[in-house]
N, C-alpha and C positions, 0 to 999 in steps of 0.2 A: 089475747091475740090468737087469731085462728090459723088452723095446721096452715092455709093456702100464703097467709101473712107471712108466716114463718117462713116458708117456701122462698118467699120471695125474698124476705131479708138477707136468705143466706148467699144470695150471686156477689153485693155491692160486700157482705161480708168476704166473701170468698173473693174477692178481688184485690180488697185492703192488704188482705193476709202476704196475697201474692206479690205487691207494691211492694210491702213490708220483707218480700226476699224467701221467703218461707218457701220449699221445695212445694213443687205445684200437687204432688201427691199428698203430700201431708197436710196440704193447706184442707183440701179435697176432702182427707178422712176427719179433718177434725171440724169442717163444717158440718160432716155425715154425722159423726157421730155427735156432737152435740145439739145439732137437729133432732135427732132420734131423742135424745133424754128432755127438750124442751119441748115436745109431742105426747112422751110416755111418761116425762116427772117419776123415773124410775132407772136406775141403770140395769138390770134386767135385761131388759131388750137389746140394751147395745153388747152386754156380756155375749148373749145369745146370737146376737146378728155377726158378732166377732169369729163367732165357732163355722155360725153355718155359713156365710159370704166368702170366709177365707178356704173352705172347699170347694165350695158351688164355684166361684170363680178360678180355680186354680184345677181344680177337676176337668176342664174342657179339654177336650184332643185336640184338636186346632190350637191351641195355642204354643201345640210345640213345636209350630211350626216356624216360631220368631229367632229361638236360640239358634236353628237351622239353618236360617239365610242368615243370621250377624255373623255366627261362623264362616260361613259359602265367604261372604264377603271381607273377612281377614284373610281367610285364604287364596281368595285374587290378588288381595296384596300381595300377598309374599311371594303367588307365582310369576309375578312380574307383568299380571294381562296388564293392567295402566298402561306400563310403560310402551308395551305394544302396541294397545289400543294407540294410543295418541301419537306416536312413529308413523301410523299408517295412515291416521288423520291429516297427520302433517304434511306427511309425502303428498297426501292430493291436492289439500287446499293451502298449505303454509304459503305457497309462494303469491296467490291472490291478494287484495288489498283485504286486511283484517283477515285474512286465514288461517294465522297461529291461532285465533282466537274461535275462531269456529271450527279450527281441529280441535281445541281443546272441548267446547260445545260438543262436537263427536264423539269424543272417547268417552265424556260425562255417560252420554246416553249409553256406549257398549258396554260400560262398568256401572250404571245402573241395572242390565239386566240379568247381572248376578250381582247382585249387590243388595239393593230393595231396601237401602239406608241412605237418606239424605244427606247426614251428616259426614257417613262414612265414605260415601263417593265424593262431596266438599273436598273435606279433606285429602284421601290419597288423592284425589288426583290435583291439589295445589301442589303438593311436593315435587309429580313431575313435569305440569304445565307450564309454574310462576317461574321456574327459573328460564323456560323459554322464552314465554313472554316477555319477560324483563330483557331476555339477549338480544330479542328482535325488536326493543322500541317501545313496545307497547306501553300510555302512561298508565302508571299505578293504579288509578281508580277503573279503569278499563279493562285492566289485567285480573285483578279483585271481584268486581263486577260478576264478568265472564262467571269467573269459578265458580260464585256464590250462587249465581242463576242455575251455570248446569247442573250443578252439585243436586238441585232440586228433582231434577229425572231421576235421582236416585227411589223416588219416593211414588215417578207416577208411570216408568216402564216397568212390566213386570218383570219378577217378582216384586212385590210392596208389603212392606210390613203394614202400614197406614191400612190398606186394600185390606189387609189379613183382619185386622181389628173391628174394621167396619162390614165386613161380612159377616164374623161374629154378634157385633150388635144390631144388626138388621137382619140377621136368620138368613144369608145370601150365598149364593155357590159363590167358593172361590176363586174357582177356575173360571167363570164366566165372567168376575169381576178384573181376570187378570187380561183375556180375552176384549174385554169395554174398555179397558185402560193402552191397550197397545196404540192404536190409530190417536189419539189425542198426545200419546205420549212425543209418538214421533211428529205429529204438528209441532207438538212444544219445541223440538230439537231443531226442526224447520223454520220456527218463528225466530227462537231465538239467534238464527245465521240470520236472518232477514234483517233484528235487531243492529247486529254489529255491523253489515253491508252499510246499511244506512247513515248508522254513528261515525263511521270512517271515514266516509265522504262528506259528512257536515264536518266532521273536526278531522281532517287527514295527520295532521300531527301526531295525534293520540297511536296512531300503530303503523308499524313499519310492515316489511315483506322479509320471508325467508326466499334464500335460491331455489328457483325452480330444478326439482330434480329430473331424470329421466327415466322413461318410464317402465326400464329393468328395475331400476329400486323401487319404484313405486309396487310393483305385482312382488317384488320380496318383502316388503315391508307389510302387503297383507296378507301375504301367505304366513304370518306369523303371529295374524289373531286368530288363525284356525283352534286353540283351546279353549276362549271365549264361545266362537260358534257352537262348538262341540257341545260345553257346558249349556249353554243357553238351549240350544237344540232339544238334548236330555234331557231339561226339566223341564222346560216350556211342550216340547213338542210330546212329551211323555205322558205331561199331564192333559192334554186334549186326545189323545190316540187313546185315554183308558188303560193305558198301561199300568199307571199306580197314581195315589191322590194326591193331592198338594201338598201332604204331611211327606210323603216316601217322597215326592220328586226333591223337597229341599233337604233330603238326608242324601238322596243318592248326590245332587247339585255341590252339597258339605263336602262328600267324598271324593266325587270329582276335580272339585280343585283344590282340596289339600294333596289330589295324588301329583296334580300337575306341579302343586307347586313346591311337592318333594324331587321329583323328576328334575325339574329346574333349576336345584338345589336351595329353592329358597324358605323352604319348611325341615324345623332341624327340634335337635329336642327342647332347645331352649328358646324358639322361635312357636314352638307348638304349644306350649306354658302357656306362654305369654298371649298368642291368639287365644287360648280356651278362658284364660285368666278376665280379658278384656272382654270376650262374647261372656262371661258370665257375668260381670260389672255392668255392662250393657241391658243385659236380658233382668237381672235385678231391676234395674231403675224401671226401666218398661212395665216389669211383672209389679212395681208398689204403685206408679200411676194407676194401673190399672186394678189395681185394689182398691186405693182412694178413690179413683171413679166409681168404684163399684157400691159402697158404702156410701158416696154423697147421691147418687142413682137410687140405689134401694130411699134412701131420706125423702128423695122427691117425689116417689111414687109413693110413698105412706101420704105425703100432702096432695097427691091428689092431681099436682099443679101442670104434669104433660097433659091429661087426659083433658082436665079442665081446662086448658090451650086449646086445646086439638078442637075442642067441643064447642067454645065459643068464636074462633075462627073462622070454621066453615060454617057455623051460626050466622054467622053476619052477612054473608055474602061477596066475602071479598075476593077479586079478583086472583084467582089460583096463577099468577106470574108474576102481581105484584108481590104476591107474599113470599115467590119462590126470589124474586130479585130483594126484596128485602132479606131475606133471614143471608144471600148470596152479600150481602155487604156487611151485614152482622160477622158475616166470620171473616172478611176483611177488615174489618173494624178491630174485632179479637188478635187477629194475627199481629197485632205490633207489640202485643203485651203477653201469650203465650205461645207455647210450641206447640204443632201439629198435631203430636200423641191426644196431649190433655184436652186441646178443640173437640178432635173428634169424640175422645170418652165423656166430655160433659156434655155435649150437645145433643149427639145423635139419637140420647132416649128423650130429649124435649120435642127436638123439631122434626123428627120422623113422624112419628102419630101425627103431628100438625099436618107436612105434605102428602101423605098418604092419604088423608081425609078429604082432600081434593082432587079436580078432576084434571088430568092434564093428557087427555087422549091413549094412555100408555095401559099396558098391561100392567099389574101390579110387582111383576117380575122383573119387566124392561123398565120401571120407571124407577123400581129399587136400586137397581144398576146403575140407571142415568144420573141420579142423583147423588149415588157416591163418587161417581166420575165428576161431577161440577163438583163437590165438598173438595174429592183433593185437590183440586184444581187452587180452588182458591185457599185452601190450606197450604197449600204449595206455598202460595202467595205468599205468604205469612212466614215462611221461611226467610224472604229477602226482603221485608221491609220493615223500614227502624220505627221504634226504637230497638226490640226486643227482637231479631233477623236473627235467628241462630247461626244462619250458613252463612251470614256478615260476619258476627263475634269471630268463627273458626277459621274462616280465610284471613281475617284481618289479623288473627294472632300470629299466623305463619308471613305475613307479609308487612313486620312492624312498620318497614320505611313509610309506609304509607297509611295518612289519615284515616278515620273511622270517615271525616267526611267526604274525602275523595269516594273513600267505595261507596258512601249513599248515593253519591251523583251518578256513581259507574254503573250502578244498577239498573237504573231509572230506567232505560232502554226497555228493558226486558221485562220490567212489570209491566208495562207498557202492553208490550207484546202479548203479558200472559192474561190484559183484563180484555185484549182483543183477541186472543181466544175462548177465552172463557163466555165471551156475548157469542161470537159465532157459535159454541157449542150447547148454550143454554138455548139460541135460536134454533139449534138445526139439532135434533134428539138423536136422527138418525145417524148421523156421525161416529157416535160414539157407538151405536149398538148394529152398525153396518157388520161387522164382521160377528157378534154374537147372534144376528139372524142367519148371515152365509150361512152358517155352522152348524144354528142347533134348528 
């Protein structure tokens, strides 16, 4: 069998493994590494590839930049921004038809951009959404839905861990990728209010209205995400001004809001454990995907099999949009059977060399950028669609009363929304890189 054979054996292996329950990193390193010994018929190599992979990859400065925003993002909880965020959301839009539902869509987005975890914005913010939801009417799969959608901005307003990963494996500024990610972010937050407008008036049942309040509480209710602002301002606005890099703005961002949310009393010593506790369980799982990737990566480049893609691709003549709309459904395709992290670490050293070898009008800079912005996009995607919808599993845990299949239906709105953005944004290039030409 030849090393390219091999190559290829290992995906549909590597799939099985996954079926079969096996954590996605270790499914990953034990593909790598026994790739490796059925290449070299010596372990040798893998001894060797053990020593030097587990530095070389762990060695990167950028990558301490993850434990940085998981922390930043426990300590929004504890400072209580959610609950603010979504008060002030509420105030403006709770009392419209489906408004609880698109304030909570609002606070998703204010708590993704100190957050930069999918998971982690899912979740805080069900705890203090669902139980409005559920007071105002809203049915269960609508209520579910919602959260599991917004929870997703977690991953494509900046800051984004996802972002941080795939500038690493595509040699890309980070800053610039968080810069490409802002304007698509907020379409997302904008589609999916359009989502819900629409679902309310086809099924008005599904959600009620909160009372209109007036508009003294409405200006106190946002004068009290002013720590959000603050934070967001800090590291975002710090890291475009030259101030300090993406590594220092998510250390100062860390500090930021554990100071708020000692101030607020909601960071203590046994609350601080426990944050450091969870960002490090966190940042673990993260830190072995991405060793497994790393290991099944190095395997594929001994076969040969990116370059010999890449090579034979734009050998043939194929139209450089159908292939870009192809590989765009491939990782739709993906998203119902893995998480986000592991898409992007196995993919992006196959199919990078592939689209970069074609032409698609772009600078090799703006087009690196373009292309991570459609990847999250549709990795995003892959968050809320079943079987395997992680931000489905985690809302639906917190919200037993209700069906796993209520929330697939509740969703449906909203992937909706996100494969009609993601065509307008694969159409129109400039959208996403509008604000990184303003600038640089």
């Amino acid at each position: 069998m030849s090393a390219l054979e091999i190559g290829l054996w290992s995906f549909p292996v590597l799939l099985l493994l996954i079926f079969l329950r096996m954590p996605i990193g270790l499914a990953m390193l034990v593909c790598g590494l026994g790739g490796t010994w059925l290449l070299s018929g010596s372990t040798v190599p893998i001894l060797a590839k053990l020593k030097s992979e587990t530095y070389s990859t762990f060695a990167s400065h950028s990558l301490s930049i993850i434990p940085l925003f998981l922390l930043m993002g426990q300590f929004a909880g504890l400072g209580g921004m959610s609950q603010s965020l979504f008060k002030a959301a509420n105030a403006w839009l709770g009392h419209r038809r489906g408004g609880v539902a698109m304030a909570a869509i609002g606070a998703c987005a204010g708590f993704g951009a100190i957050c930069g975890s999918s998971l982690a914005t899912a979740a805080t913010m069900a705890q203090v959404a669902l139980p409005e939801l559920k007071r105002y009417g809203y049915s269960g799969g609508l209520a579910t839905g919602t959260l599991a959608a917004g929870g997703t901005l977690g991953i494509l307003i900046p800051p984004s861990i996802v972002l941080v990963i795939y500038a690493i494996l595509a040699e890309q500024n980070i800053a610039k990728l968080f810069l490409a990610a802002f304007v698509p972010g907020i379409l997302a937050a904008i589609g999916y209010m359009i989502a819900i407008s629409i679902y309310v008036r086809l099924y008005p049942e599904t959600a009620g209205q909160s009372p209109r309040l007036p508009y003294g509480e409405r200006f106190r209710a946002l004068v009290d995400v002013w720590p959000v602002l603050l934070v967001f301002l800090a590291v975002v606005g710090g890291i475009y001004f030259g101030w300090f890099t993406p590594t220092e703005g998510a250390a100062i961002g860390a500090a930021g809001t554990g100071l708020i949310a000692w101030i607020n009393g909601g960071l203590t010593r046994r609350t601080l454990v426990q944050s450091i506790l969870m960002t490090a369980s966190a940042t673990g799982m993260i830190f072995f995907i991405v060793f497994g990737a790393a290991m099944y990566n190095g395997f594929l480049a001994l076969t040969q099999m990116p370059q010999i893609a890449a090579a034979y691709i734009s050998g043939q003549g194929f139209n450089p949009w159908v292939v870009m709309v192809a590989i765009l459904v491939l990782y739709l395709i993906l998203g119902c059977v893995m998480d986000s992290l592991s898409m992007i670490l196995l993919t992006i050293p196959i199919f990078f060399p592939i689209v970069t070898a074609l032409d698609y009008g772009l600078s090799p800079e703006e087009f690196a950028i373009w292309f991570g912005i459609l990847v999250l996009i549709v990795v995003e995607v892959g968050l809320i669609t079943p079987p395997v919808g992680m931000n489905l599993f985690v809302i639906n845990s917190m919200a037993r009363d209700t069906p796993i299949l209520a929330t697939y239906r509740g969703v449906t709105p909203f992937v909706i929304s996100d494969l009609v953005r993601t065509t307008i944004l694969l159409v129109f290039p400039a959208i996403s890189l509008f604000l990184l030409r303003w600038l640089y």
